[in-house]
N, C-alpha and C positions, 0 to 999 in steps of 0.2 A: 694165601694170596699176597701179603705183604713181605713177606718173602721171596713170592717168587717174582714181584715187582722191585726190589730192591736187587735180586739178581741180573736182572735185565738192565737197571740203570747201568750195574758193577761195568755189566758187557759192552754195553756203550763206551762208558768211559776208557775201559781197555783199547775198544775198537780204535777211539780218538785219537788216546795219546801214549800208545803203544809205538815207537821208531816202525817205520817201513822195513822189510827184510831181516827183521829180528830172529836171528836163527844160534840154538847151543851147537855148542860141539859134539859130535858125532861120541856115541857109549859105543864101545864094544868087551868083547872078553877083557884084554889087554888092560883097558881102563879099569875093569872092576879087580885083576891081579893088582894095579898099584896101589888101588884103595885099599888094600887088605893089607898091601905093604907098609900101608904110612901108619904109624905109631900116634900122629898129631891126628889124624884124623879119625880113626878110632878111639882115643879117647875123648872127641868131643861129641861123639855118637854116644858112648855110654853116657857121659854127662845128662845130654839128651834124655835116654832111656831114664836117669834116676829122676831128674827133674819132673819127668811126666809121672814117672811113679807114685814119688811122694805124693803129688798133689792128685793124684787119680784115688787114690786109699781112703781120701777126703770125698772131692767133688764127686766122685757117682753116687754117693751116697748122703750130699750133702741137706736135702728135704727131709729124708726120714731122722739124720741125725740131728736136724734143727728143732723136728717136732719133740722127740724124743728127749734129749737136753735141755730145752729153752721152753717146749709147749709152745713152740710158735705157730701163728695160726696160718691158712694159706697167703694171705696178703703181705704179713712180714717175710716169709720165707721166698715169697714173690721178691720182694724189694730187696733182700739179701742178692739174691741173681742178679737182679738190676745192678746193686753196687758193684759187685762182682764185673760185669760189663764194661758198665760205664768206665770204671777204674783201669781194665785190660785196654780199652781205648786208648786213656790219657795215656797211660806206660808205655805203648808202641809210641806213641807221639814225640812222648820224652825222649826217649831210645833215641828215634832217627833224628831228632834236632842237638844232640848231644856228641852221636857215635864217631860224627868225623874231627871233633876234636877230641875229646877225649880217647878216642881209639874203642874196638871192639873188645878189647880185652877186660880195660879197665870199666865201660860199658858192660858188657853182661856179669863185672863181678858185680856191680853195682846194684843189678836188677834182682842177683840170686841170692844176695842177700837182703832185699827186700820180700825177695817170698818167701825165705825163710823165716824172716820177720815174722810175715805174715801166718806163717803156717803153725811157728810158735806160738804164736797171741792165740788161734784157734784152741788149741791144747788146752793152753794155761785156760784159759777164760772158756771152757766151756763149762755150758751151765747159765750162763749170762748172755743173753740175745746182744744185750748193747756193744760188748766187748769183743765179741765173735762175729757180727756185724764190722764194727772196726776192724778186726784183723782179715776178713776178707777183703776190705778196700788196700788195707796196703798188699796183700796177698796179689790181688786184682792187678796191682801196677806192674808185679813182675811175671804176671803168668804168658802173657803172648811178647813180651817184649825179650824174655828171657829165649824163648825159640827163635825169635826173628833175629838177634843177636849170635845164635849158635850159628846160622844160615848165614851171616856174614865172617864169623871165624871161618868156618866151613872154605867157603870161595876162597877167602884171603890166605889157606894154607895150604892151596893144590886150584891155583885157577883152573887149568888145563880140564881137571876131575870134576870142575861143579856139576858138571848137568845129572852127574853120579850119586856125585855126596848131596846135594841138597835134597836127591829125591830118596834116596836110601834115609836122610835125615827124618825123613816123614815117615818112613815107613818104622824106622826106629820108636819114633815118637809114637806112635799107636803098639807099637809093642811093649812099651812104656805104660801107657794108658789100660793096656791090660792086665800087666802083672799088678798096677796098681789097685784094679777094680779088683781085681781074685784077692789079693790081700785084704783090701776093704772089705770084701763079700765075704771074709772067712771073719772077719772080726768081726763085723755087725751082726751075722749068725748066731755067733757065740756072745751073743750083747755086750762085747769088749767094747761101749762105745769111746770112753776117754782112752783107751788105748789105742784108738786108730790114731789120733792123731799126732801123740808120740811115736808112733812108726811110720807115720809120713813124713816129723821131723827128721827122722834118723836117717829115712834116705835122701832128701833134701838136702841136711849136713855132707852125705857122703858126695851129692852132686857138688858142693861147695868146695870141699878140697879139694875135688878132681879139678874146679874149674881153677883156685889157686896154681895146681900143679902142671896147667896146661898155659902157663904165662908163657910169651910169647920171651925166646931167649935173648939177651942183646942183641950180637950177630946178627939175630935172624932179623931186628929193628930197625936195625944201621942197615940192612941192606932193602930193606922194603924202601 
């Protein structure tokens, strides 16, 4: 019910303060050939895909592997979510009071290596409620702010293509979130528990390089 009352608020506010006439640019075949073309944009897709990864290998399973680790009872594993939230809140907050000076680039490297941070600290310190609690909040600061960050690279490198890429960007991001869950679901099977989260970092790090590698070239600076 509080959900579906908070959804209704979201709609109003939309409704409100949504511009009159708000219309994308038309997708066709045509638009989805140059999305395939563009090399920039393709790599910020997989980025996408590994980011959701990693942290998916963790979070679908992050209750049974709190109890199992730490013995945490349901109420701490409650408040772990909580931090978790609350913390993805402040990070988008950060993000977009940040992203126009600093730039979108130097902006989500910012955020990806806070969740790496965070996804680290999970690894090392599992076994320890206090510490794995702590590394979900800094985790938490880059989980939604590092996507909403990809979704502004995204526009900035093919405006023409956004109504394309941002929604292919989602659809990426749950194919993300799958490969990460089958991963997680194969390790927790095999009670590999401190091994998930070493292989969360490891595609996490490989998100991180990609997004190093996707630095926006001078030229392309000076001409924005």
């Amino acid at each position: 019910g509080t959900i579906g009352a908070l959804g209704c608020v979201s709609f109003l506010m939309l409704l409100v303060r949504l511009p009159a006439g708000l219309k994308g640019a038309p997708v066709d075949l045509r638009t989805w050939s140059e999305v395939g073309r563009n090399r920039s944009i393709l790599l910020l897709l997989l980025i996408t895909m590994l980011q959701m990864s990693g942290q998916f290998a963790v979070f679908t399973f992050m209750g049974p592997l709190l109890k199992k680790l730490t013995d945490a009872s349901p109420d701490a594993i409650g408040l772990v979510f909580g931090i978790y939230g609350v913390c993805g809140f402040l990070g988008v907050v950060v993000a977009s009071r940040i992203v126009d000076t600093w730039g979108p680039y130097r902006t989500s490297l910012l955020f990806t290596c806070l969740l790496l941070a965070g996804i680290s600290g999970w690894a090392i310190g599992a076994g320890s409620l206090v510490l794995m609690a702590t590394a979900v909040a800094i985790w938490g600061l880059g989980f939604a702010s590092t996507n909403s960050m990809q979704q502004v690279r995204l526009v900035a490198a093919a405006p023409p293509l956004a109504p394309a890429t941002v929604a292919l960007n989602t659809s990426v991001l749950y194919i993300g979130q799958a490969i990460g869950s089958a991963v997680g679901g194969l390790l927790f099977a095999r009670d590999l528990l401190h091994s998930t989260g070493f292989v969360a970092v490891g595609l996490v790090v490989l998100a991180l390089v990609l997004v190093v590698l996707s630095r926006p070239r001078p030229a392309a600076v000076a001409s924005v």
